[in-house]
PDBQT receptor file of N, H, CA, C and O in Angstrom, charges set to zero:
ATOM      1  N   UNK A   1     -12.362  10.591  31.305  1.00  0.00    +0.000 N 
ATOM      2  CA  UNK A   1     -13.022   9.318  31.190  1.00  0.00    +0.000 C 
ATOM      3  C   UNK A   1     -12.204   8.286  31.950  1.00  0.00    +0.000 C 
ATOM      4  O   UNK A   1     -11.012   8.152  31.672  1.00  0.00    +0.000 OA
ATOM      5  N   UNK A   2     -12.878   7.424  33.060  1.00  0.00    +0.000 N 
ATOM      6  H   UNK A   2     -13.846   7.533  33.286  1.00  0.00    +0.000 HD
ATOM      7  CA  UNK A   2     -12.443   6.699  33.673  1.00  0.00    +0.000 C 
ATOM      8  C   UNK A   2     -11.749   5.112  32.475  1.00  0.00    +0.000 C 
ATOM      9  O   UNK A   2     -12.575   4.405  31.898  1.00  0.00    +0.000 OA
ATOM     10  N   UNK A   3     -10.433   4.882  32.349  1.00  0.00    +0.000 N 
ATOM     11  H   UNK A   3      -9.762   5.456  32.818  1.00  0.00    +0.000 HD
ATOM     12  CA  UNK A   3     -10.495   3.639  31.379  1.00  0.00    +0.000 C 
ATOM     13  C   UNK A   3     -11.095   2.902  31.767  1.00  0.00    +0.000 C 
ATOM     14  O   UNK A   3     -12.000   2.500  31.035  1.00  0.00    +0.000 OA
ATOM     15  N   UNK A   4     -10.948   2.304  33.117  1.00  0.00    +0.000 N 
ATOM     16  H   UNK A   4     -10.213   2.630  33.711  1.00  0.00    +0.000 HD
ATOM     17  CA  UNK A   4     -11.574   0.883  33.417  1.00  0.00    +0.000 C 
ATOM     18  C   UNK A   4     -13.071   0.624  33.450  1.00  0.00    +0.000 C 
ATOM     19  O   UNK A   4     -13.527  -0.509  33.599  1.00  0.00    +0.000 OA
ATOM     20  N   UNK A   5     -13.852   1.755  33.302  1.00  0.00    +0.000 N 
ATOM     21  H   UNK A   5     -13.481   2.676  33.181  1.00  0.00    +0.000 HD
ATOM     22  CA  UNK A   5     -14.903   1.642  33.249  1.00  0.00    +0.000 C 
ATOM     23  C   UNK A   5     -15.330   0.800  31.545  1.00  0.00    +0.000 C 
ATOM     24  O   UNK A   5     -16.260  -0.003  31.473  1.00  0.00    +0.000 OA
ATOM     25  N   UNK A   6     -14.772   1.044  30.752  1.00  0.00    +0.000 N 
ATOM     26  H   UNK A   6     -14.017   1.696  30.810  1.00  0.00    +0.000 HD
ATOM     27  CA  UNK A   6     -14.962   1.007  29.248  1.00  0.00    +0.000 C 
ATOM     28  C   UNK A   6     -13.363  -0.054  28.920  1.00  0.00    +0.000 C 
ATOM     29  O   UNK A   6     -12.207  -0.173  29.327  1.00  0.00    +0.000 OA
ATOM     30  N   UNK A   7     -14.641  -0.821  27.575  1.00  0.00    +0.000 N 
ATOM     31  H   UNK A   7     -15.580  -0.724  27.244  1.00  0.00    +0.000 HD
ATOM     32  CA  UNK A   7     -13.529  -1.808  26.334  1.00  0.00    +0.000 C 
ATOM     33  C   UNK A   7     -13.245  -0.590  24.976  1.00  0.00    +0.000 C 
ATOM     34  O   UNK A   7     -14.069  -0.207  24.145  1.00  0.00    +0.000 OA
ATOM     35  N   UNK A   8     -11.990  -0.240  25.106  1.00  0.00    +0.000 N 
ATOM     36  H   UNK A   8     -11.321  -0.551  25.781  1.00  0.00    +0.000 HD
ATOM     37  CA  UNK A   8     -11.509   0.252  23.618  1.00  0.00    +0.000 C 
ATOM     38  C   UNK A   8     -11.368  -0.580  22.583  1.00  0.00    +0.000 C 
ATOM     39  O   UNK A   8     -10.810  -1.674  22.495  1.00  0.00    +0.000 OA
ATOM     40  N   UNK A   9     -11.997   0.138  21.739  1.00  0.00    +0.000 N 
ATOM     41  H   UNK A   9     -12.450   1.026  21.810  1.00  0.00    +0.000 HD
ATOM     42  CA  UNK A   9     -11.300  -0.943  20.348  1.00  0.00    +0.000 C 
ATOM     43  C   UNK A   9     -11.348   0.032  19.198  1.00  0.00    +0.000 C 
ATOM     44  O   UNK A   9     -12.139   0.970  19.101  1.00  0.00    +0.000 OA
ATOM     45  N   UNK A  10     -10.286  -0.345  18.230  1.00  0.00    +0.000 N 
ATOM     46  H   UNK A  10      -9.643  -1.107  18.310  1.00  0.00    +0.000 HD
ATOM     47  CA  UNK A  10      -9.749   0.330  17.068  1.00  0.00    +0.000 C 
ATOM     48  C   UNK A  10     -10.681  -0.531  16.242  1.00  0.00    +0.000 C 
ATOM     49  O   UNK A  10     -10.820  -1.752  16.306  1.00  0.00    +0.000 OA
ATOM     50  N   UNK A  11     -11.648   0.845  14.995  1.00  0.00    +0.000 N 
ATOM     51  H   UNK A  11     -11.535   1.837  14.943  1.00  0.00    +0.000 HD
ATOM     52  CA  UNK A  11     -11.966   0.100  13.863  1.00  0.00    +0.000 C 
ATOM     53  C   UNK A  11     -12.415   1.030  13.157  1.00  0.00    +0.000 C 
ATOM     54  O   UNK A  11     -13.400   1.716  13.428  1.00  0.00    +0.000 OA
ATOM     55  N   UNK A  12     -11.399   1.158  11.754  1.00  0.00    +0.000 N 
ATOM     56  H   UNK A  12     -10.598   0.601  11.534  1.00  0.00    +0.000 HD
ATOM     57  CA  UNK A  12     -11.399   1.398  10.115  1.00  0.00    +0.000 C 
ATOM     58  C   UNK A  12     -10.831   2.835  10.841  1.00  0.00    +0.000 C 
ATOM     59  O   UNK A  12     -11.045   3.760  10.057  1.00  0.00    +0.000 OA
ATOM     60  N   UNK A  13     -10.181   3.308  12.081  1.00  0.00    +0.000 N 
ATOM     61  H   UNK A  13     -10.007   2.557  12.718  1.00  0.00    +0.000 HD
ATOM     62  CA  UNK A  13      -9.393   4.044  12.227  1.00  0.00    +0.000 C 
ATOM     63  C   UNK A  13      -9.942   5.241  13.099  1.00  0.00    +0.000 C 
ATOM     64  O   UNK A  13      -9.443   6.358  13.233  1.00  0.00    +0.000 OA
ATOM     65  N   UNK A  14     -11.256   4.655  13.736  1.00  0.00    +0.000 N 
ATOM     66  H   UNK A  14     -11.661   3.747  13.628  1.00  0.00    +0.000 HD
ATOM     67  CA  UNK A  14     -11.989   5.277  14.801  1.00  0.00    +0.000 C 
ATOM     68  C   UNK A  14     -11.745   4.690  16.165  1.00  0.00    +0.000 C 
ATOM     69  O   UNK A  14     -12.275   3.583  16.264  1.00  0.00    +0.000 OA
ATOM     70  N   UNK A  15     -11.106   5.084  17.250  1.00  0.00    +0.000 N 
ATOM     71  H   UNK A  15     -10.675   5.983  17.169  1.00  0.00    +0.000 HD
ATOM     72  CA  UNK A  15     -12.089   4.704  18.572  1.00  0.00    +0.000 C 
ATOM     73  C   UNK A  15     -12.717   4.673  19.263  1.00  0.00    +0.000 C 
ATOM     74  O   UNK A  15     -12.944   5.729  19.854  1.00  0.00    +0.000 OA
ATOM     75  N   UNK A  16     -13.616   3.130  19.771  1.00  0.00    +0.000 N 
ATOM     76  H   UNK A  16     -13.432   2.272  19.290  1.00  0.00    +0.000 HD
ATOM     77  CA  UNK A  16     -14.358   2.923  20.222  1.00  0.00    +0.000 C 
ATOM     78  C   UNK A  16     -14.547   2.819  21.781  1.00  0.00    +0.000 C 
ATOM     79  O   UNK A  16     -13.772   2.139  22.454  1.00  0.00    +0.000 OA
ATOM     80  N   UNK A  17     -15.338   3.341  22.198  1.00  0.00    +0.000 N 
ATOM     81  H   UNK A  17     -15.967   3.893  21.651  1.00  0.00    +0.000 HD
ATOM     82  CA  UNK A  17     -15.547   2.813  23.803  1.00  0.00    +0.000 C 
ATOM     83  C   UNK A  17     -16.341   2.092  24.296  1.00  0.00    +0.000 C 
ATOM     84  O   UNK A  17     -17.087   2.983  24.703  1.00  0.00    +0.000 OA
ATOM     85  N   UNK A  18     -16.894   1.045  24.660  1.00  0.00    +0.000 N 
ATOM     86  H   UNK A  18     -16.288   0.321  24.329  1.00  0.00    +0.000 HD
ATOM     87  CA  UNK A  18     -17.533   0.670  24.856  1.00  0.00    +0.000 C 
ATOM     88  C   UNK A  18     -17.834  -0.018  26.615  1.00  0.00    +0.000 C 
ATOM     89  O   UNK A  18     -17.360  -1.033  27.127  1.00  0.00    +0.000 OA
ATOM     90  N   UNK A  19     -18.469   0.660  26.996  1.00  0.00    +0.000 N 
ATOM     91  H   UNK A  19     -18.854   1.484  26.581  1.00  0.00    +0.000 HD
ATOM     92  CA  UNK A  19     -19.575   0.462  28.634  1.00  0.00    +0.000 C 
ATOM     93  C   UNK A  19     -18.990  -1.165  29.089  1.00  0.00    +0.000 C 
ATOM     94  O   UNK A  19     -19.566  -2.205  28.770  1.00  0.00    +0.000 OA
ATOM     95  N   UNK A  20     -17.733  -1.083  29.891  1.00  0.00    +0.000 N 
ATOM     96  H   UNK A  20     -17.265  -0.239  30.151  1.00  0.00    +0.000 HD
ATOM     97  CA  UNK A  20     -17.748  -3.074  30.294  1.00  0.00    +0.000 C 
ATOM     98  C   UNK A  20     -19.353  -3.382  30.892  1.00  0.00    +0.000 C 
ATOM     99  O   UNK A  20     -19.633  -4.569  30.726  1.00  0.00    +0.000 OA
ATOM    100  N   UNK A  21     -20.250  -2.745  31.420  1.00  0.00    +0.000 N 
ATOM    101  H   UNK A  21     -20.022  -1.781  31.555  1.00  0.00    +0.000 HD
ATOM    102  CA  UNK A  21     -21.943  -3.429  31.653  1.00  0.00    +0.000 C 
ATOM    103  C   UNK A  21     -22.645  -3.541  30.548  1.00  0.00    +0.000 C 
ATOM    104  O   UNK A  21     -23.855  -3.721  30.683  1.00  0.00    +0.000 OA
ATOM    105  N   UNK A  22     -22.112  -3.470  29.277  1.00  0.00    +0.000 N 
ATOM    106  H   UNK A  22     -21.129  -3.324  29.167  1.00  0.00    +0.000 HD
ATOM    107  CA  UNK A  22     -23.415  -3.065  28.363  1.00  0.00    +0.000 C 
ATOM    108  C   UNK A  22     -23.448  -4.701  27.599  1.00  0.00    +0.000 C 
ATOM    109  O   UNK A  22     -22.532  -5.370  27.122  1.00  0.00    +0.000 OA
ATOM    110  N   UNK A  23     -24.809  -4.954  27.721  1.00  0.00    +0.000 N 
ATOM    111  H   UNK A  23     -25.554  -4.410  28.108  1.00  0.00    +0.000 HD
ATOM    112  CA  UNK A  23     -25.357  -6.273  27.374  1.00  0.00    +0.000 C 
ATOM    113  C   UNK A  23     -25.112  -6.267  25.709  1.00  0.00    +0.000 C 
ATOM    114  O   UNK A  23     -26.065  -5.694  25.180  1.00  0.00    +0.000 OA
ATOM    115  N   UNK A  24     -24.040  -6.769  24.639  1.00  0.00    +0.000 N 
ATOM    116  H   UNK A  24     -23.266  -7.234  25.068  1.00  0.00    +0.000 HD
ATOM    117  CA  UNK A  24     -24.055  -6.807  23.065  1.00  0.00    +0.000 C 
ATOM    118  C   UNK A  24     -24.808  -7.862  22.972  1.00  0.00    +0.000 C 
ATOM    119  O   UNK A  24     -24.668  -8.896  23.625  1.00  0.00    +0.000 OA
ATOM    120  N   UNK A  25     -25.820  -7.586  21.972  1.00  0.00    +0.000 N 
ATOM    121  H   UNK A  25     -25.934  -6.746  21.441  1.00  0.00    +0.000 HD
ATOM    122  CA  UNK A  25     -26.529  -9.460  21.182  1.00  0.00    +0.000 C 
ATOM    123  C   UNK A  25     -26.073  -9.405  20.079  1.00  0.00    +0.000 C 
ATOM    124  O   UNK A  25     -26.162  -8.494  19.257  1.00  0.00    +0.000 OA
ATOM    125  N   UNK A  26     -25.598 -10.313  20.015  1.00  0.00    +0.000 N 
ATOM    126  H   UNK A  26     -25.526 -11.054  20.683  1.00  0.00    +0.000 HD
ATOM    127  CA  UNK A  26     -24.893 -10.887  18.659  1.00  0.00    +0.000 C 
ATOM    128  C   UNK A  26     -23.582 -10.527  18.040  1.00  0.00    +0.000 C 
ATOM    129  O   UNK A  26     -22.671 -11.254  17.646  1.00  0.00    +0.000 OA
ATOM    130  N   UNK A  27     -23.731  -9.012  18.054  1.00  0.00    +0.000 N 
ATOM    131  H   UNK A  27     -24.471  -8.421  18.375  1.00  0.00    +0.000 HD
ATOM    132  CA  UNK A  27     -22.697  -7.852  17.004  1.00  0.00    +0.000 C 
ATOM    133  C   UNK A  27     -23.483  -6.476  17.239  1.00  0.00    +0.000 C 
ATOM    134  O   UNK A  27     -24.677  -6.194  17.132  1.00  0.00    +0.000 OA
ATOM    135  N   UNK A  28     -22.172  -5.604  17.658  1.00  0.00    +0.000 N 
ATOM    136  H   UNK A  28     -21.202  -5.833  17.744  1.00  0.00    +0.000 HD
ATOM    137  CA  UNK A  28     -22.429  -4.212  17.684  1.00  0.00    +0.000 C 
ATOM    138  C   UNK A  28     -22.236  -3.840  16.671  1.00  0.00    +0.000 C 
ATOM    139  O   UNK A  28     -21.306  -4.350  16.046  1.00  0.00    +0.000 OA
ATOM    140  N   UNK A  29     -23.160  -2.614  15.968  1.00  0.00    +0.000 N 
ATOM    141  H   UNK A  29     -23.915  -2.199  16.476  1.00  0.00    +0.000 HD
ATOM    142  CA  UNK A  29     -23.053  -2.326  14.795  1.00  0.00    +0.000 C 
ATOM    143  C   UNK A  29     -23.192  -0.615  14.840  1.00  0.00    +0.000 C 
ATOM    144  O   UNK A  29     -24.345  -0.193  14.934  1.00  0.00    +0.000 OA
ATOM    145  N   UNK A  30     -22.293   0.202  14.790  1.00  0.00    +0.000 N 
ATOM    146  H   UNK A  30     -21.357  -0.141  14.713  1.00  0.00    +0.000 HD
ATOM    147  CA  UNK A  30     -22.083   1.054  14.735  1.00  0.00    +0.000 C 
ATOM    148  C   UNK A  30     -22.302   1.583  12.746  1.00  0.00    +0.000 C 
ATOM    149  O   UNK A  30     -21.933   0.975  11.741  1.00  0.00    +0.000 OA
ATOM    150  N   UNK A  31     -22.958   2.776  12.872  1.00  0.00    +0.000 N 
ATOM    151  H   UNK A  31     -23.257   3.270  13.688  1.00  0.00    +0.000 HD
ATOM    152  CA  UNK A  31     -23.157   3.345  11.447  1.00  0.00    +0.000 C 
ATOM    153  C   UNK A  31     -23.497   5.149  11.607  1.00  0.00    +0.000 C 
ATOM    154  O   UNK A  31     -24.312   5.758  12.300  1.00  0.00    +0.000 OA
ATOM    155  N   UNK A  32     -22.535   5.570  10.695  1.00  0.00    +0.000 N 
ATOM    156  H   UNK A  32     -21.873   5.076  10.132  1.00  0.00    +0.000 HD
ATOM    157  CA  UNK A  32     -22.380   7.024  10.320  1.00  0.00    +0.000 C 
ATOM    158  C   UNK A  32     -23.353   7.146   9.383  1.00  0.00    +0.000 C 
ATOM    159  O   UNK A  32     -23.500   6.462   8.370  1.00  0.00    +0.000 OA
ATOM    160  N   UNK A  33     -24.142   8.232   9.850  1.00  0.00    +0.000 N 
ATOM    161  H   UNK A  33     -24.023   8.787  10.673  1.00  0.00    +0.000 HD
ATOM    162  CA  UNK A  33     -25.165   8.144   8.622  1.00  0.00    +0.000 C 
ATOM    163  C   UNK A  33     -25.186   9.916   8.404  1.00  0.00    +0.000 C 
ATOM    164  O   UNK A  33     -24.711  10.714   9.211  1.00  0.00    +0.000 OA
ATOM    165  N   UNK A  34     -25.757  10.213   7.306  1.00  0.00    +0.000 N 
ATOM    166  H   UNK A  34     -26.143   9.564   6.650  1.00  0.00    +0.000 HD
ATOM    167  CA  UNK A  34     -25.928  11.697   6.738  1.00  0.00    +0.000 C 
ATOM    168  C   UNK A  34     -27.434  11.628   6.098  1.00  0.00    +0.000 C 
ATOM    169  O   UNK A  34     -28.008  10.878   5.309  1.00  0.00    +0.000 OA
ATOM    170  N   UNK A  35     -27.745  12.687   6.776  1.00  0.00    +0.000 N 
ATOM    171  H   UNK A  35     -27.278  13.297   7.418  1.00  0.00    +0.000 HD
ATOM    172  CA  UNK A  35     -29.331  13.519   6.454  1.00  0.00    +0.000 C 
ATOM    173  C   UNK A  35     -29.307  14.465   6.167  1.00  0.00    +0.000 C 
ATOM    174  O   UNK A  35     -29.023  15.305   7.021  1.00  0.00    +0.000 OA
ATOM    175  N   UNK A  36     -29.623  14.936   4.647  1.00  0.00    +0.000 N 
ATOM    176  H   UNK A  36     -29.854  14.254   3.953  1.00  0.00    +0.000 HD
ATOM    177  CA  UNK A  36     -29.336  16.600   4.199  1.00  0.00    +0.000 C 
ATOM    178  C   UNK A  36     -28.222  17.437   5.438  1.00  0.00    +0.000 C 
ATOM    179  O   UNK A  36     -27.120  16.888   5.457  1.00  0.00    +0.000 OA
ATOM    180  N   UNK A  37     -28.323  18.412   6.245  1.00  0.00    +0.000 N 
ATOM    181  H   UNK A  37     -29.218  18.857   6.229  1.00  0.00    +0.000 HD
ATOM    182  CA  UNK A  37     -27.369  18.982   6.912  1.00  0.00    +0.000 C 
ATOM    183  C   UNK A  37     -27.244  18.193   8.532  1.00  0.00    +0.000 C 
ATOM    184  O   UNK A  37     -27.030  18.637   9.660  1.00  0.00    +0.000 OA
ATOM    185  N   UNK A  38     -27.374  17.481   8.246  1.00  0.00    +0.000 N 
ATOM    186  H   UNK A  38     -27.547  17.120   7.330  1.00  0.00    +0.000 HD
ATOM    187  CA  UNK A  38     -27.311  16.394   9.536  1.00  0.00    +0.000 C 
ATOM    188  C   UNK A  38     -26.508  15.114   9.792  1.00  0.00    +0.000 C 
ATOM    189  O   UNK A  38     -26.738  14.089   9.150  1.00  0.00    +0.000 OA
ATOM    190  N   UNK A  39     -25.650  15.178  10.652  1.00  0.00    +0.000 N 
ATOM    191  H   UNK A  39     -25.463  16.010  11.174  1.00  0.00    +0.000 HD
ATOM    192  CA  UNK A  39     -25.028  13.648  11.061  1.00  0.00    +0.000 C 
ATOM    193  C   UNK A  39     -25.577  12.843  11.995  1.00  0.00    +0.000 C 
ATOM    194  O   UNK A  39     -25.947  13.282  13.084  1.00  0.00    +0.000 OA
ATOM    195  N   UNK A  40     -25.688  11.454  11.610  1.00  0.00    +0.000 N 
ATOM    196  H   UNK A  40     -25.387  11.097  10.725  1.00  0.00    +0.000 HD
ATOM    197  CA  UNK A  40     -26.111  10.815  13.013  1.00  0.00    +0.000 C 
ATOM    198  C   UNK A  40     -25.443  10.064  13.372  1.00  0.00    +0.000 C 
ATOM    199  O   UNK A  40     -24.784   9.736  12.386  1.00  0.00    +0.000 OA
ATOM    200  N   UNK A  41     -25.008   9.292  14.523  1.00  0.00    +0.000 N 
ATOM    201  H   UNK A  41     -25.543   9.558  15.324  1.00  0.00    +0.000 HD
ATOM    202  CA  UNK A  41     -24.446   7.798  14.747  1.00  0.00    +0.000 C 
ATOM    203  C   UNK A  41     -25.701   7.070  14.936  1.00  0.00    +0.000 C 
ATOM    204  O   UNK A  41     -26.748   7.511  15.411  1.00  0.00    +0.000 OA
ATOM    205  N   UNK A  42     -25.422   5.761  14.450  1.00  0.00    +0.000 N 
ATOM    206  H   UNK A  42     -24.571   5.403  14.065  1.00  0.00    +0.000 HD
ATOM    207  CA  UNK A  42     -26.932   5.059  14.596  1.00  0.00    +0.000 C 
ATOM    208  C   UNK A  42     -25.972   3.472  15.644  1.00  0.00    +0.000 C 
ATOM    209  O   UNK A  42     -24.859   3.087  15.286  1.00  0.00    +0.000 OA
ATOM    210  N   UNK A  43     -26.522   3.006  16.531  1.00  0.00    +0.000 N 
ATOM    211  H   UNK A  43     -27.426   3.319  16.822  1.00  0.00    +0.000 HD
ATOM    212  CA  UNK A  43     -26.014   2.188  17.453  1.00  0.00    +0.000 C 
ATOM    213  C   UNK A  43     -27.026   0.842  17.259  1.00  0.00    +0.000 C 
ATOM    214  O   UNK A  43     -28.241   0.913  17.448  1.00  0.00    +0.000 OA
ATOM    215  N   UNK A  44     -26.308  -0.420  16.841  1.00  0.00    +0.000 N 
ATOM    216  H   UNK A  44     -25.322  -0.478  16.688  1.00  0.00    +0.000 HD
ATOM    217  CA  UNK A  44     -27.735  -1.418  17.170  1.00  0.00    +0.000 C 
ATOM    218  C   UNK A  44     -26.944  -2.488  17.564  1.00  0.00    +0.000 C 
ATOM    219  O   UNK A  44     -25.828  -2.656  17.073  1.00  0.00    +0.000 OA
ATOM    220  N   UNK A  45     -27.535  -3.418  18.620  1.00  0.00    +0.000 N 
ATOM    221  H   UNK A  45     -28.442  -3.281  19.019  1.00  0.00    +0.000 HD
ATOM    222  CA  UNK A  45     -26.917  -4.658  18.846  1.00  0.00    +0.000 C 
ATOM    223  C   UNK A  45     -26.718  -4.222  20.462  1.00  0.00    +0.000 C 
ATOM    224  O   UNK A  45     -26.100  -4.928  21.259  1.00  0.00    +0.000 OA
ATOM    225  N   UNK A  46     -27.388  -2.860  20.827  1.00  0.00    +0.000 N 
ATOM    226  H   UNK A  46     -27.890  -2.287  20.180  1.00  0.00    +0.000 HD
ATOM    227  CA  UNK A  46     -26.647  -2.945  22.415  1.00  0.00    +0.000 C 
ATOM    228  C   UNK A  46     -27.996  -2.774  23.693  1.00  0.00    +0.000 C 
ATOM    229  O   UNK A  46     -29.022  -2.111  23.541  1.00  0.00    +0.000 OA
ATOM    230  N   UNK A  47     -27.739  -3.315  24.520  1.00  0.00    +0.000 N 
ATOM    231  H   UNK A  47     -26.906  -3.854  24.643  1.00  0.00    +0.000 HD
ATOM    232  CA  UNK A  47     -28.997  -3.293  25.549  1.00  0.00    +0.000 C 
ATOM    233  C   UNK A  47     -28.319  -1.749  26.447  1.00  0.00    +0.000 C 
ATOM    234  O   UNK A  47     -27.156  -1.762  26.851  1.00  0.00    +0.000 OA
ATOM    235  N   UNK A  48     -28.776  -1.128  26.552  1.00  0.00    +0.000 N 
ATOM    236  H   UNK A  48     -29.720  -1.118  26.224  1.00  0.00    +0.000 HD
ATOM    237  CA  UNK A  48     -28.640  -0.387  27.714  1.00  0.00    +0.000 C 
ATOM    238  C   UNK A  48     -29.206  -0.682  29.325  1.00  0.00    +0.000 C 
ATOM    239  O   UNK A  48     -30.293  -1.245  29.456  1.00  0.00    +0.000 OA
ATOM    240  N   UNK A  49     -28.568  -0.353  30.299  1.00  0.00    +0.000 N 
ATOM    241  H   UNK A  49     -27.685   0.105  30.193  1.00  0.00    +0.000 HD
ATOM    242  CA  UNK A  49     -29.072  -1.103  31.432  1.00  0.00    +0.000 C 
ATOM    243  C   UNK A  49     -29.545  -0.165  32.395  1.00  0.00    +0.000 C 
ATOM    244  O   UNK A  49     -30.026  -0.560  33.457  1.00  0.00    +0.000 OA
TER     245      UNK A  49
């Protein structure tokens, strides 16, 4: 993974990468979620371009 392409950030002891082009509104909101035998990441707050 190229660094400069991407903003790291530490949070609750995960890191994050995040796209320096990617349009945030407001607050990125990252969420771990569980479905009977299933994990998801659920992503909201980000424009993809």
């Amino acid at each position: 993974m190229e660094s400069g392409k991407y903003d790291r950030y530490m949070v609750d002891g995960l890191e994050i990468y995040v796209y320096k082009g990617a349009v945030v509104k407001n607050a990125l909101r990252i969420t771990l979620a569980n479905y009977l035998f299933f994990k998801e990441i659920e992503v909201a707050g980000i424009q993809m371009i």
